[in-house]
N, C-alpha and C positions, 0 to 999 in steps of 0.2 A: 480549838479546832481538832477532829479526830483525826485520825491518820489508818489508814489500815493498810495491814502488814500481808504481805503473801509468805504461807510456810509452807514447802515442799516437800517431797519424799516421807509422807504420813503414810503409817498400816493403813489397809484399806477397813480393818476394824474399829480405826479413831473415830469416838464421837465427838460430836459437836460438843457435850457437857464436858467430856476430859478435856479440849482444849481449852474451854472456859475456863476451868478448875486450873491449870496450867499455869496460861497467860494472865489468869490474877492474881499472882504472885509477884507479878511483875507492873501491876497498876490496874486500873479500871479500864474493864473490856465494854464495849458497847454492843459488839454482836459477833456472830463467828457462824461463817459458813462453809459445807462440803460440797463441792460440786458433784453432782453424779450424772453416768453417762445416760442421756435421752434414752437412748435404745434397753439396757439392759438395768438399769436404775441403781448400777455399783458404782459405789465411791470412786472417784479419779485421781487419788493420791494425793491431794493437794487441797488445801485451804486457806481461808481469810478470814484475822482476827483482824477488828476495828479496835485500837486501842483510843481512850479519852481526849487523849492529849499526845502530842507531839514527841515530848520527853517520856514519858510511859513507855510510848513505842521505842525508842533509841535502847531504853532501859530493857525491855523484850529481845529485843534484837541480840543484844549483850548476852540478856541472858538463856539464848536461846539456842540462837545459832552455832551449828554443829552440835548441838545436844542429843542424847537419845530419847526418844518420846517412842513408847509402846512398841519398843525391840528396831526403830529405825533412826539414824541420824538424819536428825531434819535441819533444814534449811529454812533461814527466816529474815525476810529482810523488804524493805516497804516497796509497798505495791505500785505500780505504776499504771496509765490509763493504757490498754489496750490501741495500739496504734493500728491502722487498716492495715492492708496487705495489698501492695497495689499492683501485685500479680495475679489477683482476681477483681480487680475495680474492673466493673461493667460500666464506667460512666462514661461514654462517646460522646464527649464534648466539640 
């Protein structure tokens, strides 16, 4: 099962291929994406490698977190599902 990993505080110069190249160092990547902002289409600091397997990711995490990647100490460590915000829930039940 894959697991994918949230890394934080990336240059807004990091590709998607250098953190490929990166994170497979550390096991099989399945895909890795940058979010960028709707509006102005710049990176938002922050991205998502999907590692293979479970231990891969553990093994990334190890060898990742607090590392420097492209002049910034990143943060890395598994993603979780986005939970609502229920100071904007519109649902009047």
């Amino acid at each position: 099962m894959t697991t994918k990993l949230f890394v934080g505080n990336l240059s807004f110069k990091t590709t998607e291929q250098e953190l490929q190249d990166a994170f497979a160092r550390s096991g099989r990547v399945v895909s890795v994406a940058l979010p960028t902002d709707r509006d102005t289409g710049r990176k938002r600091g922050f991205g998502f490698v999907q590692m293979q397997t479970a231990e891969e990711a553990e093994t990334a995490i190890r060898d990742f977190n607090g590392q420097n990647l492209g002049g910034r100490q990143i943060v890395v460590n598994a993603s979780h599902a986005k939970t609502p915000n229920k100071r904007f829930n519109n649902n009047y039940a």
